[in-house]
NUSE-19473 format. One record per residue: z, x, y of N, C-alpha, C in turn. Coordinates in Angstrom, 2 decimals. Each point is the difference from the previous one (the first is absolute). Layout:
N
@n_c3 Z, n_c1 X, n_c2 Y, ca_c3 Z, ca_c1 X, ca_c2 Y, c_c3 Z, c_c1 X, c_c2 Y
...
END
This chain:
100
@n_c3 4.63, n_c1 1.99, n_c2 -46.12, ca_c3 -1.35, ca_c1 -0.39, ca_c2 0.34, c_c3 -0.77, c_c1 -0.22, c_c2 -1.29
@n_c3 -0.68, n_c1 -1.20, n_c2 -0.24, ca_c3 -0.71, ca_c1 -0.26, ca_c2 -0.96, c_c3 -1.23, c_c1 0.98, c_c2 -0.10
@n_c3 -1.07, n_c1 0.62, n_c2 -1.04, ca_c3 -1.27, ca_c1 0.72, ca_c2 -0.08, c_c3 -0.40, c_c1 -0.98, c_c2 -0.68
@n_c3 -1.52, n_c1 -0.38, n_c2 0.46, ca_c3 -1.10, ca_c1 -0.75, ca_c2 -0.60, c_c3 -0.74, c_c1 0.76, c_c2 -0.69
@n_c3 0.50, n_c1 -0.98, n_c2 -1.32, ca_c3 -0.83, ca_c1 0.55, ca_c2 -1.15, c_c3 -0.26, c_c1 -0.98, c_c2 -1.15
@n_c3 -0.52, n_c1 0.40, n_c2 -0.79, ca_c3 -0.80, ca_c1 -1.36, ca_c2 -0.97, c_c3 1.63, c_c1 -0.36, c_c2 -0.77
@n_c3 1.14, n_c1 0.38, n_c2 0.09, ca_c3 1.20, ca_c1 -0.75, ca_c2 -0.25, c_c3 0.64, c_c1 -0.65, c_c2 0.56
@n_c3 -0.41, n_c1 0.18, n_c2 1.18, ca_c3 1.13, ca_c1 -0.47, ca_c2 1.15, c_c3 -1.16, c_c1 -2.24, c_c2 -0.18
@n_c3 0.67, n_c1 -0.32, n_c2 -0.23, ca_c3 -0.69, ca_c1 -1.48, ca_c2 -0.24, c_c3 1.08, c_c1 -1.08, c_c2 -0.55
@n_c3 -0.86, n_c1 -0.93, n_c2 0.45, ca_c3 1.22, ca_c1 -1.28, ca_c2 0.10, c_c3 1.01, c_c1 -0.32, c_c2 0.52
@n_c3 0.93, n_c1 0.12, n_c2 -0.41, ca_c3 1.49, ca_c1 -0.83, ca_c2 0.84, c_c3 0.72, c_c1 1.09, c_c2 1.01
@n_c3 -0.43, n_c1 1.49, n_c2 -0.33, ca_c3 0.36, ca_c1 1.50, ca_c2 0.81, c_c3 -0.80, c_c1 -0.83, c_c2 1.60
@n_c3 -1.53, n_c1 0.04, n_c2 -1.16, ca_c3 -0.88, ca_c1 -0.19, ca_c2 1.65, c_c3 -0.14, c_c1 -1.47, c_c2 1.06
@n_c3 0.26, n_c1 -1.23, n_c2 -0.87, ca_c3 0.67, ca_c1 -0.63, ca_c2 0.79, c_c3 1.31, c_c1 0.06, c_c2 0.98
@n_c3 0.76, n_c1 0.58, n_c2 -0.43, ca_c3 1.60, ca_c1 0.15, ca_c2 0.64, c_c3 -0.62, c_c1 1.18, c_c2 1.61
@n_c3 -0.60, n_c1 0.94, n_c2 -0.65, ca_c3 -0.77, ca_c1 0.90, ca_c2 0.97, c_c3 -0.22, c_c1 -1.05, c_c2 1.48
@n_c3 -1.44, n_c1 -0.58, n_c2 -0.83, ca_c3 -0.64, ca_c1 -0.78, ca_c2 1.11, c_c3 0.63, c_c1 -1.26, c_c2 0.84
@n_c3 1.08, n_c1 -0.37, n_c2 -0.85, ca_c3 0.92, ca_c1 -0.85, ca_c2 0.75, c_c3 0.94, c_c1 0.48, c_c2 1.41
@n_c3 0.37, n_c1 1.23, n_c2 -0.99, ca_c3 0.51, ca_c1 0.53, ca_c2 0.99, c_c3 -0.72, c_c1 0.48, c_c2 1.35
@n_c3 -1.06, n_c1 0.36, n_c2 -0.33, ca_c3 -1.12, ca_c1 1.14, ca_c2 1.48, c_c3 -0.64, c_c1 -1.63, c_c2 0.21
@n_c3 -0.28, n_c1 -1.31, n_c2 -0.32, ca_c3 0.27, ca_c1 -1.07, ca_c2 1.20, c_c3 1.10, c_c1 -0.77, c_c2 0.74
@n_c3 1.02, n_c1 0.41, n_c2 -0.49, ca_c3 1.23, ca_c1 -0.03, ca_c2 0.91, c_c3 0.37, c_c1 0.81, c_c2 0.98
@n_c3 -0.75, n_c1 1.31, n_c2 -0.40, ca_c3 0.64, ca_c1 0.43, ca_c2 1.26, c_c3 -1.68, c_c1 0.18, c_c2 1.13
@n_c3 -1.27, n_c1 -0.49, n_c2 -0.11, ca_c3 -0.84, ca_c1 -0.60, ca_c2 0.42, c_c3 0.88, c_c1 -0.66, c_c2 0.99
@n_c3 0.42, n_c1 -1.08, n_c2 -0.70, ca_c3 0.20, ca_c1 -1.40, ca_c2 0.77, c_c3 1.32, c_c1 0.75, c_c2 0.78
@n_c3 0.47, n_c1 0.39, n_c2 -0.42, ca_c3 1.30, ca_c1 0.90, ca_c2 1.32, c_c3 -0.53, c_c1 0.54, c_c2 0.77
@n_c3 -1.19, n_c1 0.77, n_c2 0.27, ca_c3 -0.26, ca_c1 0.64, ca_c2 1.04, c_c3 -1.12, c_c1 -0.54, c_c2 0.83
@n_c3 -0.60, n_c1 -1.31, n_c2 -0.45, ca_c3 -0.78, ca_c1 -1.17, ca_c2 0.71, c_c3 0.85, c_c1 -0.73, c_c2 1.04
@n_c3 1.55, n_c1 0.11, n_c2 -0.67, ca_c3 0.65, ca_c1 -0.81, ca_c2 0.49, c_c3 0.73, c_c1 0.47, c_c2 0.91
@n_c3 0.29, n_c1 1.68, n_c2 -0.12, ca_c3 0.54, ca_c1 0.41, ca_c2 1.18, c_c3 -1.13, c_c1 0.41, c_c2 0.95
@n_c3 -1.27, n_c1 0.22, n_c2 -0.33, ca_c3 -0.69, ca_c1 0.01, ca_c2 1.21, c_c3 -0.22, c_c1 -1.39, c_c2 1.02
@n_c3 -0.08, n_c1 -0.89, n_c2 -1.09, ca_c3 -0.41, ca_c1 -1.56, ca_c2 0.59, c_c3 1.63, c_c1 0.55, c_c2 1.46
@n_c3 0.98, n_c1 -0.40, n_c2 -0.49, ca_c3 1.47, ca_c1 0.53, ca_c2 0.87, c_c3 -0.69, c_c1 0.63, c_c2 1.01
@n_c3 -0.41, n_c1 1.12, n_c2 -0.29, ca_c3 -0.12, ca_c1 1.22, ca_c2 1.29, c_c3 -0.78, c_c1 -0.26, c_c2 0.65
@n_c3 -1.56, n_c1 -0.84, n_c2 -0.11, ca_c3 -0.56, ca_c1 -0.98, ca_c2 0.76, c_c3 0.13, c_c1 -1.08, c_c2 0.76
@n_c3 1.40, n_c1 -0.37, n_c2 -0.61, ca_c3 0.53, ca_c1 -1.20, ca_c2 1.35, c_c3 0.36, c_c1 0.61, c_c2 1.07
@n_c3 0.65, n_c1 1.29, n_c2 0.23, ca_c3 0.28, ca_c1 0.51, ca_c2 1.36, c_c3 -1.09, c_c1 -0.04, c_c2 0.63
@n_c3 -1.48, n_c1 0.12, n_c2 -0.36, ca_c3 -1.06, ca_c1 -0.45, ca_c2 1.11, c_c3 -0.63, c_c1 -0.93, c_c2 -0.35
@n_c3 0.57, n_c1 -0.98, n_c2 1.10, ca_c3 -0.95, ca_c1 -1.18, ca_c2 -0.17, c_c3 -1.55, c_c1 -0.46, c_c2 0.01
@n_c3 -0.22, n_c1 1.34, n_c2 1.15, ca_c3 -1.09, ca_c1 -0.46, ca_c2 0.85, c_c3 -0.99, c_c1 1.44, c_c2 -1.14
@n_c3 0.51, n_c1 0.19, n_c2 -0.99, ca_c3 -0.31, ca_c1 1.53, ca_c2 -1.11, c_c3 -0.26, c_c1 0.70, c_c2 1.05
@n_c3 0.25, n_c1 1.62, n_c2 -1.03, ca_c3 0.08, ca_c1 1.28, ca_c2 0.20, c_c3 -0.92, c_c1 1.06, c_c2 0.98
@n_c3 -1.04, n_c1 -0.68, n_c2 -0.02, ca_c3 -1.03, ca_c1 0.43, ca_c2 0.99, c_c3 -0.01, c_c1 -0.61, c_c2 1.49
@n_c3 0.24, n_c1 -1.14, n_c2 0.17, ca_c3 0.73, ca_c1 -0.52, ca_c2 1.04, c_c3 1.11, c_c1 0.91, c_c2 0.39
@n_c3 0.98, n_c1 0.21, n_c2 -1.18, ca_c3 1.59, ca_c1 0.31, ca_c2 0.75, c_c3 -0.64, c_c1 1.93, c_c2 0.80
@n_c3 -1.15, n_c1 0.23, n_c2 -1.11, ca_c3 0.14, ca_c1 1.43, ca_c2 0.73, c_c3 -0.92, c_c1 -0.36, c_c2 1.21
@n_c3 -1.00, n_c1 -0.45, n_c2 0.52, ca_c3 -0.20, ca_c1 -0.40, ca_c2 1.20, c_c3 0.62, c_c1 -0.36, c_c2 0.98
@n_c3 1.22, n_c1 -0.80, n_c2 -0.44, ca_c3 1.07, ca_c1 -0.39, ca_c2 1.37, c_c3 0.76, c_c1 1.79, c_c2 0.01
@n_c3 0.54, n_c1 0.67, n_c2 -0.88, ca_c3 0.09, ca_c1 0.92, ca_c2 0.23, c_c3 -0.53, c_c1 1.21, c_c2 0.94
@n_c3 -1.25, n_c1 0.15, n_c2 -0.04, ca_c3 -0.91, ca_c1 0.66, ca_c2 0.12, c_c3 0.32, c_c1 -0.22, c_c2 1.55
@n_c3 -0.84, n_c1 -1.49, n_c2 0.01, ca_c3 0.09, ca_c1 -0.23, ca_c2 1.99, c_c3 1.27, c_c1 -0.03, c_c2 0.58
@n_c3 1.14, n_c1 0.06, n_c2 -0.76, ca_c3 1.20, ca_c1 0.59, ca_c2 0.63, c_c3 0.43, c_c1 1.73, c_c2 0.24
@n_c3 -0.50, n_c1 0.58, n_c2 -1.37, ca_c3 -0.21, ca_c1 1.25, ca_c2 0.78, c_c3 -0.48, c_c1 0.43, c_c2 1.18
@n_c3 -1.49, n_c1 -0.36, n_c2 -0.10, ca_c3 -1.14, ca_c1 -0.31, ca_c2 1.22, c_c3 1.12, c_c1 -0.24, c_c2 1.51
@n_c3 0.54, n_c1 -1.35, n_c2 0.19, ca_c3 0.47, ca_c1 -0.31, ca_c2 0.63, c_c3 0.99, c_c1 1.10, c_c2 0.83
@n_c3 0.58, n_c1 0.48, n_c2 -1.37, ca_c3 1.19, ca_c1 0.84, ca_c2 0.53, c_c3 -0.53, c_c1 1.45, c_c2 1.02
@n_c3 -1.40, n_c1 0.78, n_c2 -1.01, ca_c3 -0.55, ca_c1 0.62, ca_c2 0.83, c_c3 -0.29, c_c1 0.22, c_c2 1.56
@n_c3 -0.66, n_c1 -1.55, n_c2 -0.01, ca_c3 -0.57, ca_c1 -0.56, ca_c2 1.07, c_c3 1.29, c_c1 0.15, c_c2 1.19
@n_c3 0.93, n_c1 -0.35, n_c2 -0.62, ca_c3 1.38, ca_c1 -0.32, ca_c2 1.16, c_c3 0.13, c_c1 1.54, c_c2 0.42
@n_c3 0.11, n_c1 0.96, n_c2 -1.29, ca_c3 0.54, ca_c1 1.17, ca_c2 0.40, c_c3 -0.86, c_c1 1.09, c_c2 0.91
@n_c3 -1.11, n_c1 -0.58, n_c2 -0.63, ca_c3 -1.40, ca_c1 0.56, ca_c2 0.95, c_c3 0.56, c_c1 -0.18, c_c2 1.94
@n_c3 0.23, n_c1 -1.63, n_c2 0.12, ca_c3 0.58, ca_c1 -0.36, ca_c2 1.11, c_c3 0.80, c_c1 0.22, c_c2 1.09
@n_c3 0.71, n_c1 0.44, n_c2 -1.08, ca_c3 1.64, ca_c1 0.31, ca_c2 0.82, c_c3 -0.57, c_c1 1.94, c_c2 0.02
@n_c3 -0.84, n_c1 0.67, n_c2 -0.49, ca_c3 -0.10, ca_c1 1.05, ca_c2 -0.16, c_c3 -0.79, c_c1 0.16, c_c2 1.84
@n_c3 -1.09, n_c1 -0.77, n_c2 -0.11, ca_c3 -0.62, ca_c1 0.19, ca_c2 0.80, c_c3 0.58, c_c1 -0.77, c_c2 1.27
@n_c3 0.69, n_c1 -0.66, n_c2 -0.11, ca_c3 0.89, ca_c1 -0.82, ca_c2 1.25, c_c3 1.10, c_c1 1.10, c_c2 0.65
@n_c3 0.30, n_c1 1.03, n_c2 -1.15, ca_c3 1.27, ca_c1 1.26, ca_c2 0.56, c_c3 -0.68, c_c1 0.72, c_c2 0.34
@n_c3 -1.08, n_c1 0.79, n_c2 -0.14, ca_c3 -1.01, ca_c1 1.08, ca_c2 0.67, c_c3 -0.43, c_c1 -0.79, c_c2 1.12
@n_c3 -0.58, n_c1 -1.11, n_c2 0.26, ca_c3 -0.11, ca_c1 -0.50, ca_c2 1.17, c_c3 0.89, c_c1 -0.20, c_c2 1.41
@n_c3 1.28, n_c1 -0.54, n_c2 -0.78, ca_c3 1.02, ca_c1 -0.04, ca_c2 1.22, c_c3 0.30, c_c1 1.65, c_c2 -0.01
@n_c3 -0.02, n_c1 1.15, n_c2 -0.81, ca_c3 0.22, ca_c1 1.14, ca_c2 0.16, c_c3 -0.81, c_c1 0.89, c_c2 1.41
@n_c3 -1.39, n_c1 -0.74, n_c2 -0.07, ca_c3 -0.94, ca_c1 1.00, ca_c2 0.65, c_c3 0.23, c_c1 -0.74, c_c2 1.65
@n_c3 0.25, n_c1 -1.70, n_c2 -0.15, ca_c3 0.38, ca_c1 -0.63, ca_c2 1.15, c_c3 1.32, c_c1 0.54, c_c2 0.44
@n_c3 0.70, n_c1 0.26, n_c2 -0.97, ca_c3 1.35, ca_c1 0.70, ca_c2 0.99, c_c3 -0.17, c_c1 1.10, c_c2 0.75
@n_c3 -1.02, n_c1 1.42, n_c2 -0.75, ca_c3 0.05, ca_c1 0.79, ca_c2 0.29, c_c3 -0.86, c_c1 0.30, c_c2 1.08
@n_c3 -1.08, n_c1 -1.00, n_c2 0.71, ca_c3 -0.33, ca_c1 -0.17, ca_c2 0.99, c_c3 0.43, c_c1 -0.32, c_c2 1.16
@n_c3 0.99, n_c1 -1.19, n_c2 -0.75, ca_c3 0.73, ca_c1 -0.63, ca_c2 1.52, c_c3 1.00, c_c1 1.33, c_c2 0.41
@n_c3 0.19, n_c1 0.47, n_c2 -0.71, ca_c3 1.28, ca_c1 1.29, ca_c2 0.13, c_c3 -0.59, c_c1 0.76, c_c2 1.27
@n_c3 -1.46, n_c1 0.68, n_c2 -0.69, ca_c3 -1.00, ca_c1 1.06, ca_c2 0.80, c_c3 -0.31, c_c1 -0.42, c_c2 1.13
@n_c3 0.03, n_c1 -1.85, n_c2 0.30, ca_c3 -0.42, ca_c1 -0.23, ca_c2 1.27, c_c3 1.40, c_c1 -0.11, c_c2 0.75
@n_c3 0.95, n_c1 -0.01, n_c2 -0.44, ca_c3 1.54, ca_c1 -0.24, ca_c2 1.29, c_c3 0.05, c_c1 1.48, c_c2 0.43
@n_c3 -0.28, n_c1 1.40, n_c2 -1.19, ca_c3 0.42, ca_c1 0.96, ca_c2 0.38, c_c3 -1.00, c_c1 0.70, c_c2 0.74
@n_c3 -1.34, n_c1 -0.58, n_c2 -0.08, ca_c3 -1.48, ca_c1 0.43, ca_c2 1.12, c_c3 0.69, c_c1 -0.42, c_c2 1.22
@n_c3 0.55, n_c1 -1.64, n_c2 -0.08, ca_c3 0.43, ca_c1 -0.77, ca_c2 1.40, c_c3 1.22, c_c1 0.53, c_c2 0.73
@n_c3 0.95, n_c1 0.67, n_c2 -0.74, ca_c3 1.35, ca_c1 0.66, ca_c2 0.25, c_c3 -0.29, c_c1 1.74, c_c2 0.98
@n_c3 -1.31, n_c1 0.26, n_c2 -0.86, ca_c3 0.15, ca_c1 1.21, ca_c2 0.90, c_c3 -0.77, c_c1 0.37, c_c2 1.09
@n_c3 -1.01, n_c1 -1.40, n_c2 0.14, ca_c3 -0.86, ca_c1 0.09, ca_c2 0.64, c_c3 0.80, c_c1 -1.20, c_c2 1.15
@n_c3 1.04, n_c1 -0.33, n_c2 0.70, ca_c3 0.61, ca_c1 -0.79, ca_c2 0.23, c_c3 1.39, c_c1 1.44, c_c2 0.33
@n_c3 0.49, n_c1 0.65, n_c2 -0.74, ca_c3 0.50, ca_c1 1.40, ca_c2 0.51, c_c3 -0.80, c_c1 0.89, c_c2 0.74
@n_c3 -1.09, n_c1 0.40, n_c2 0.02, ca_c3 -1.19, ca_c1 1.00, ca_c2 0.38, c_c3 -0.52, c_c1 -1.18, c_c2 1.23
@n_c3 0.60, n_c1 -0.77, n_c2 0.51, ca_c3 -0.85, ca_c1 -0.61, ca_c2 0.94, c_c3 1.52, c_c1 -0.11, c_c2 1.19
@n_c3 1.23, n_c1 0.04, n_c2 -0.56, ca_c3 1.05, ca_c1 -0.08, ca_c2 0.41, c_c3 0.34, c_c1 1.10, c_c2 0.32
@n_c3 -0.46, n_c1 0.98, n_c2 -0.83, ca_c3 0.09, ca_c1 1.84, ca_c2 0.09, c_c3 -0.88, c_c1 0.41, c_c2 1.68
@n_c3 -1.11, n_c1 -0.84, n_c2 -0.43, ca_c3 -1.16, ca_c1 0.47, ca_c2 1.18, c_c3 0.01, c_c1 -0.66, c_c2 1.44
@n_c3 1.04, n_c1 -1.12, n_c2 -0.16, ca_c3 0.51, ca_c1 -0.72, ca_c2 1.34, c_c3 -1.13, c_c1 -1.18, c_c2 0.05
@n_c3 -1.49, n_c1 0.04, n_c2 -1.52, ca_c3 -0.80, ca_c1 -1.52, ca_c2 0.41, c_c3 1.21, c_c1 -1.10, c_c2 -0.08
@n_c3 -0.67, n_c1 -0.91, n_c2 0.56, ca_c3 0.13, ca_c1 -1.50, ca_c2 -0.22, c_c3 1.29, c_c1 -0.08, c_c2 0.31
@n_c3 0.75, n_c1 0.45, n_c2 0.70, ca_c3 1.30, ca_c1 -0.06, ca_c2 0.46, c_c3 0.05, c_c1 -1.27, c_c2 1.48
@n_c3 0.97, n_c1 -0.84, n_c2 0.04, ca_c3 0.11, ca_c1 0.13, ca_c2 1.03, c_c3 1.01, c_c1 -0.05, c_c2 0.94
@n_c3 -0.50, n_c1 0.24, n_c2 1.14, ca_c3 1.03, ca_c1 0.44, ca_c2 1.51, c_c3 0.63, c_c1 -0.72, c_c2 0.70
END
């Protein structure tokens, strides 16, 4: 590593500065690169991101609340065959609605 000091001058500190704008221009150039993967740039790409998370939520939210729903509908229809089952036994037990 070079130290700046009232010797360090001329052809040391040219070669220096040649060098630290080459590698400038290398890392302009690999960012320019890493910027073509978004076309539409980086703030865009995290927005399409974003509303795809969103999205995904939204679905899982869905299907969350679509399984507790058919859950509480099952467990109703259940309560009403076995209200209808014994009340349909207890009427068969008691001789109603039979007939002769």
């Amino acid at each position: 590593m070079v130290i700046f000091d009232d010797e360090w001058d001329g052809v040391e500190r040219r070669k220096e500065m040649r060098h630290i704008a080459e590698m400038i221009g290398d890392i302009k150039t690999s960012i320019e690169e890493i910027n073509k993967a978004f076309p539409d740039g980086t703030i865009e790409h995290r927005k399409a991101h974003e509303a795809m998370i969103n999205a995904a939520k939204a679905q899982q939210a869905f299907w969350d609340d679509l399984k507790l729903d058919i859950a509480k509908k099952g467990v109703w229809g259940l309560l009403i065959i076995i209200i209808g089952l014994v009340l349909v036994g207890l009427s068969a037990k008691l001789g109603l609605g039979s007939v002769k």
